[in-house]
C-alpha positions in Angstrom: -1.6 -18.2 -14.4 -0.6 -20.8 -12.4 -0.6 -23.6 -15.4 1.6 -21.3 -17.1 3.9 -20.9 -14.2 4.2 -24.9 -13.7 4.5 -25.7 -17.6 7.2 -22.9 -18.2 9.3 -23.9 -15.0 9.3 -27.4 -16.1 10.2 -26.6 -19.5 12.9 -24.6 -17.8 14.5 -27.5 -16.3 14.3 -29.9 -18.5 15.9 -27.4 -21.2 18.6 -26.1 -18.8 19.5 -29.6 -18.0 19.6 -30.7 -21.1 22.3 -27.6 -22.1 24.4 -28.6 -19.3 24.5 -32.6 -19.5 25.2 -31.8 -23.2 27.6 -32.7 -25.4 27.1 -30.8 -28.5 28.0 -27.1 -28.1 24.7 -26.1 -30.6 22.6 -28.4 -28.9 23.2 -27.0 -25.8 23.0 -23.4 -27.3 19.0 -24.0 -28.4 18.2 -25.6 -24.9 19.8 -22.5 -23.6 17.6 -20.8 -25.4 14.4 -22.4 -24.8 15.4 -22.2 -20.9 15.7 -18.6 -21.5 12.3 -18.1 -23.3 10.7 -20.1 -20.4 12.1 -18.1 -17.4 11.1 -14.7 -19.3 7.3 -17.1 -19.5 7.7 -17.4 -15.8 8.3 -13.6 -14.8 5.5 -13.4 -16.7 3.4 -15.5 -14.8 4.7 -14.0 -11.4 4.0 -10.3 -12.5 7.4 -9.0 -13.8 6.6 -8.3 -17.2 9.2 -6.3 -17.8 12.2 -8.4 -16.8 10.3 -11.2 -18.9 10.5 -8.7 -21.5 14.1 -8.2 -20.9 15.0 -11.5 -20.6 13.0 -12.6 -23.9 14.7 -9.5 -26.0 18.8 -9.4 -23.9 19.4 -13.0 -22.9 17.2 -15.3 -25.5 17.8 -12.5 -28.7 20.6 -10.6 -28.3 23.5 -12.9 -26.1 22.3 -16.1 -27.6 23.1 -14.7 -31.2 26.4 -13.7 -29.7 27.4 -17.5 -28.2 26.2 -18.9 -31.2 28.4 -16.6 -33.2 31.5 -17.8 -30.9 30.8 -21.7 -31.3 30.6 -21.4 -35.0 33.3 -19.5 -35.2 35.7 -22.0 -32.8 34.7 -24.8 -34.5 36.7 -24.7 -37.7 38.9 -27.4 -38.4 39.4 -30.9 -40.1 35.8 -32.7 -40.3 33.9 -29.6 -40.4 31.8 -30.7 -43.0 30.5 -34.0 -41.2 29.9 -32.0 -38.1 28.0 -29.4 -39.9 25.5 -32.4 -41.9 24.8 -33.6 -38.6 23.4 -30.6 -36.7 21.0 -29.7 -39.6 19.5 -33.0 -39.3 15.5 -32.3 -38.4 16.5 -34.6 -35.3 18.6 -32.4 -33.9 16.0 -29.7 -33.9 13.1 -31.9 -32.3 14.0 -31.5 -28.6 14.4 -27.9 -28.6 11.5 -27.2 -31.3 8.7 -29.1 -29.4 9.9 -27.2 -25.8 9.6 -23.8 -27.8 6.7 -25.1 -29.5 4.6 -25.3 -25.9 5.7 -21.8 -25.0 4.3 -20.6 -27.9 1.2 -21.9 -27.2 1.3 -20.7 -23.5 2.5 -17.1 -25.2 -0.7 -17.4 -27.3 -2.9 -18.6 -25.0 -1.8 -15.7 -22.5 -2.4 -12.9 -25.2 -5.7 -14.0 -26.2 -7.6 -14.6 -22.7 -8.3 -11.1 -22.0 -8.5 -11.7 -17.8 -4.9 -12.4 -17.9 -3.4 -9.7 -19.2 -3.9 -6.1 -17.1 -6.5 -3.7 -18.9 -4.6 -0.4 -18.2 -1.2 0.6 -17.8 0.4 3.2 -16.9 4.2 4.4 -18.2 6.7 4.2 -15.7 10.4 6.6 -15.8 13.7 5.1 -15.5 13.9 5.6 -12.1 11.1 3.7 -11.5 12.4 1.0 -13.3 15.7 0.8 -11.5 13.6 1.0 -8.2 11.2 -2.0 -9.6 14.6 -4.2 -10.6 16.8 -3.5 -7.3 14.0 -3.3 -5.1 11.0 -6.6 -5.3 12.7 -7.8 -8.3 16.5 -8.4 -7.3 16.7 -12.0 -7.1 15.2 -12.5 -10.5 17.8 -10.0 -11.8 20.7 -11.7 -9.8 19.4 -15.0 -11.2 19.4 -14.2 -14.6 22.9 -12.6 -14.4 24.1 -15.7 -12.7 22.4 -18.0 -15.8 24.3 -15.8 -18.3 27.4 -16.2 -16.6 27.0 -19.6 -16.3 26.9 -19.3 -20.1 29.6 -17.3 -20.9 31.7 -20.0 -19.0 30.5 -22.8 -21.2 31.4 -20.7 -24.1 34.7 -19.5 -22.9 35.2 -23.3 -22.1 34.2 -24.9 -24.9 35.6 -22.0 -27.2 39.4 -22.3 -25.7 40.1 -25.7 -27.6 
C-alpha cells in the first residue's frame, strides 16, 4: 500500500500542476481529472474507501462533466474550428492518458492482490457515515472541497471572457 500511496500522490502533483500552470482550459480540465482519480487512489491507500469512492464518482464523474460542459460552451467564437482540430490531436491526449494509464494499473493491481483489499465488511448507516467524514476524515473532506473550489474559480475565470 505504500507504493500505491507514493505513485498516486506523485501522479497527483504532477497532474494538478500541470492544470494550474496551464494554458489550455481542456488541458487543464483532464489533468484536473487525473489529479482527482489519484487523490480518490490515495484515500484508498490511507483507508478511506469511501471518500475515495466519493471522490472517484462526485469530483472526477460528475463536476468534471459539468466544467467541461462550461468550457465548451464559453468557447464559441471566431476560430472555433482551429481550436477544436487542435485539442483532438492524439498529442494532446498523451499527458493525461499515460497519468491515468498508471492508475489503472495501480487500480488493477489493488483489486487483484487479495491481501490488500479487507475480506469482510460490514454496512454502515448514514450516521455512521457523517460520523466517519466529520470525525477522522475531516481534513480529507475539507481538502477536497477546497480542490473543487479551486476549480470552480478557474472555470468562472476562464468562462467570464
Amino acid at each position: 500500500m505504500d507504493g500505491l500511496f507514493y505513485i498516486a500522490s506523485a501522479i497527483a502533483l504532477v497532474s494538478t500542476f500541470r492544470a494550474v500552470t496551464g494554458s489550455n482550459a481542456v488541458h487543464s480540465l483532464l489533468y484536473l481529472t487525473v489529479s482527482f482519480l489519484a487523490s480518490a487512489a490515495v484515500f484508498y491507500s490511507l483507508g478511506a474507501h469511501y471518500i475515495a469512492a466519493l471522490e472517484a464518482i462526485i469530483y472526477a464523474g460528475a463536476i468534471m462533466v459539468l466544467f467541461l460542459f462550461v468550457v465548451m460552451m464559453a468557447s464559441y467564437g471566431p476560430g472555433r474550428e482551429t481550436e477544436e482540430k487542435r485539442v483532438t490531436r492524439p498529442g494532446t491526449w498523451a499527458g493525461p492518458a499515460a497519468l491515468a494509464a498508471i492508475l489503472l494499473f495501480e487500480l488493477v493491481f489493488v483489486l487483484t492482490d487479495r491481501g490488500l483489499v479487507p475480506e469482510e465488511g460490514r454496512a454502515l448507516g448514514p450516521k455512521a457515515v457523517g460520523i466517519a467524514l466529520f470525525g477522522p476524515y475531516l481534513i480529507g473532506v475539507e481538502l477536497a472541497s477546497v480542490l473543487l473550489l479551486v476549480g470552480l474559480l478557474g472555470a468562472y475565470h476562464i468562462g467570464r471572457k
